[in-house]
Each structure stands twice: as structure tokens, then as C-alpha cells.
Backbone as CSV, one residue per row, in Angstrom:
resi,resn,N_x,N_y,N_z,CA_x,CA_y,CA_z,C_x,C_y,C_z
1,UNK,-96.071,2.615,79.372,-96.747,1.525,80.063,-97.655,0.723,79.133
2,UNK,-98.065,1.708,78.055,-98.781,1.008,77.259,-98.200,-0.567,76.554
3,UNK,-97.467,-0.113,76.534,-96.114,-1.284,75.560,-95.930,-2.520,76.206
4,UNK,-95.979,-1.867,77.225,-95.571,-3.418,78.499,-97.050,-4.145,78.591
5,UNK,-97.677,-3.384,78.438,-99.276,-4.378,78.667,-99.554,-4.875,77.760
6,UNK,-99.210,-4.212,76.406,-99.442,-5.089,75.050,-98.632,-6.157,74.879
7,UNK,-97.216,-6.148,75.602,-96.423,-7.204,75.465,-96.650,-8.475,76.042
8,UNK,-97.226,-7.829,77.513,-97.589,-8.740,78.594,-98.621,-9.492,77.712
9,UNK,-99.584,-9.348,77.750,-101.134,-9.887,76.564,-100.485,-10.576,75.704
10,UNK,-99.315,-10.044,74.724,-98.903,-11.269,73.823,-98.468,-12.289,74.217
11,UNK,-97.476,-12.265,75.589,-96.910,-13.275,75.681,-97.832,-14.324,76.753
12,UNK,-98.888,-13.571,77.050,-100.027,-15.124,78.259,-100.794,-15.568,77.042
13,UNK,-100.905,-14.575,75.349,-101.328,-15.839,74.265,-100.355,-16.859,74.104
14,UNK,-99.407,-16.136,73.964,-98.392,-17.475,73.174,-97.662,-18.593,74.330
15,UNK,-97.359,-17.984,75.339,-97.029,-19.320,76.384,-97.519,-20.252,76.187
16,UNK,-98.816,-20.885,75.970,-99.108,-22.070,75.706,-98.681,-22.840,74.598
17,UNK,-98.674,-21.959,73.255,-97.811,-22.663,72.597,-95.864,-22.963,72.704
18,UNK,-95.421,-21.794,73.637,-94.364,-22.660,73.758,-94.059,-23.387,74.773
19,UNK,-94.790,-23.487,75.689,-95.416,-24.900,76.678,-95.317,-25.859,75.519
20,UNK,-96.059,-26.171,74.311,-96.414,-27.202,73.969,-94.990,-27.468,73.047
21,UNK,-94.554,-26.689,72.679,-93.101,-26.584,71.977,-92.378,-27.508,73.048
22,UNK,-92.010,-26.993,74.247,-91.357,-27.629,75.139,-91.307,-28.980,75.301
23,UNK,-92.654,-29.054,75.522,-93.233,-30.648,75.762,-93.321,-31.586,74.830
24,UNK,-93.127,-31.172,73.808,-92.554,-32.159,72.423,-91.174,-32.265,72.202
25,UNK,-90.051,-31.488,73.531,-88.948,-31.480,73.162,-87.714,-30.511,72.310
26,UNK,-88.640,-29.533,72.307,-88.039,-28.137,72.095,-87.114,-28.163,73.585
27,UNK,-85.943,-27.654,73.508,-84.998,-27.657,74.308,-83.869,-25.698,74.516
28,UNK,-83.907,-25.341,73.489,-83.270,-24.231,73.458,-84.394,-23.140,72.709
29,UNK,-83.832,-22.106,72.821,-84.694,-20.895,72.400,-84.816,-20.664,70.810
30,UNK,-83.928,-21.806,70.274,-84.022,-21.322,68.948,-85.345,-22.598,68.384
31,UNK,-84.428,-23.686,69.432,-85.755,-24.837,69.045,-87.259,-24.403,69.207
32,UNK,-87.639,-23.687,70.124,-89.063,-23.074,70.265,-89.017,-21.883,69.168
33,UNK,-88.351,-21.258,68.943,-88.728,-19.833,68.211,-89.159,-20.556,66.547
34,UNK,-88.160,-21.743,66.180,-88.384,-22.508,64.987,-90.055,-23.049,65.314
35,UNK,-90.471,-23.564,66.081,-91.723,-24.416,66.696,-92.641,-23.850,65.891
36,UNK,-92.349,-22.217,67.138,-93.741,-21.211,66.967,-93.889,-20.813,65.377
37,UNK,-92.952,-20.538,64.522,-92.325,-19.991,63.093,-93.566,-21.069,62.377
38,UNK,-92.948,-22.863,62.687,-93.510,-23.545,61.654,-94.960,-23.178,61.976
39,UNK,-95.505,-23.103,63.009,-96.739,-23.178,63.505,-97.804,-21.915,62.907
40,UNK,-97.096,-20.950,62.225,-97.531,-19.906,62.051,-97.980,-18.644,63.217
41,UNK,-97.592,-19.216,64.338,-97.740,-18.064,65.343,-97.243,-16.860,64.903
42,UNK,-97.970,-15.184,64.991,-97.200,-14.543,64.838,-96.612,-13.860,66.124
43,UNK,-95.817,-12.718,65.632,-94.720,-11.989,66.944,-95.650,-11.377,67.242
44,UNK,-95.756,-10.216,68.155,-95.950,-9.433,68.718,-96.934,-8.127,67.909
45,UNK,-95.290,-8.076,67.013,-95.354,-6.521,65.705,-95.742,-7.570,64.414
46,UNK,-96.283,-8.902,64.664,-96.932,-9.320,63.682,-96.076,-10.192,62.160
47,UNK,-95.198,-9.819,62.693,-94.031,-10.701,61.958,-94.241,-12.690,61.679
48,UNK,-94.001,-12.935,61.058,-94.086,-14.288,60.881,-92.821,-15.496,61.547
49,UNK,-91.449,-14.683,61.413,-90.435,-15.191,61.926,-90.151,-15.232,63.218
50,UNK,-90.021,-15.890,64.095,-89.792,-15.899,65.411,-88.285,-15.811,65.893
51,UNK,-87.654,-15.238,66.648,-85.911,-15.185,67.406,-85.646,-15.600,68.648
52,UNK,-84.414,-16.126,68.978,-84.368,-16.911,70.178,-84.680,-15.472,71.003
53,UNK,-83.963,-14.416,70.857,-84.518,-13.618,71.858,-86.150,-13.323,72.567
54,UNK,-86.577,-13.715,71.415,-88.308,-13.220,71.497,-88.822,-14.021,72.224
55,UNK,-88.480,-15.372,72.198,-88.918,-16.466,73.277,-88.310,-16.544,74.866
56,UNK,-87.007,-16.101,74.470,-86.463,-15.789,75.946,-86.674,-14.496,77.107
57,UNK,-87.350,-13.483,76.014,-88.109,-12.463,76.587,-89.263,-12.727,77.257
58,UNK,-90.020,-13.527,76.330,-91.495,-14.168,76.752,-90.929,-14.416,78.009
59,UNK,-90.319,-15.750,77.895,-90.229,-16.858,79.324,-89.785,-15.919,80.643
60,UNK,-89.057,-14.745,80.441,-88.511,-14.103,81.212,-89.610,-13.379,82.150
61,UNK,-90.804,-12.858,81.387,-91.637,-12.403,81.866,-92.631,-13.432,82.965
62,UNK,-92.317,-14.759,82.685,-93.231,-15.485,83.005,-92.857,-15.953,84.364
């Protein structure tokens, strides 16, 4: 359970930035995962690179 709450917490930080991804026209999951990447957002486990999956997980939760 722990995992899911840490995940949950990452992803109500980062929604806003891929809200703002969106709203500039990010359209697919790779277009936002590139967004968050240039932006320097990191993942979760702290990684620098972002994956369409990782964004489609987010949104999924949301």
C-alpha cells in the first residue's frame, strides 16, 4: 500500500505539468512524456527520462 500512496503523491505533483503539456498541444503520450523530459521533471524512481507508459499510468489514475 505503501507504493500506491507514493505513486498517488507523484502523480497529483506532476498532473499539472502535464495539464500544461496538454494545453500547449501535447496530443499523445509520447508528446507529454517528451514535454515533461524537456522540462526536467523527474519520474517517480527519479529518473530523468519520461515513457508514454508513465504518463498514461498517471492519467489513468486521475
Amino acid at each position: 500500500m505503501a507504493a500506491k500512496r507514493v505513486a498517488g503523491a507523484h502523480a497529483d505533483k506532476v498532473l499539472p505539468a502535464i495539464r500544461e503539456a496538454q494545453a500547449a498541444g501535447a496530443k499523445s503520450f509520447r508528446q507529454i512524456a517528451d514535454a515533461l523530459t524537456a522540462r526536467g521533471i523527474a519520474t517517480r524512481r527519479g529518473g530523468t527520462t519520461w515513457e508514454e507508459r508513465s504518463v498514461a499510468n498517471i492519467l489513468k489514475r486521475t
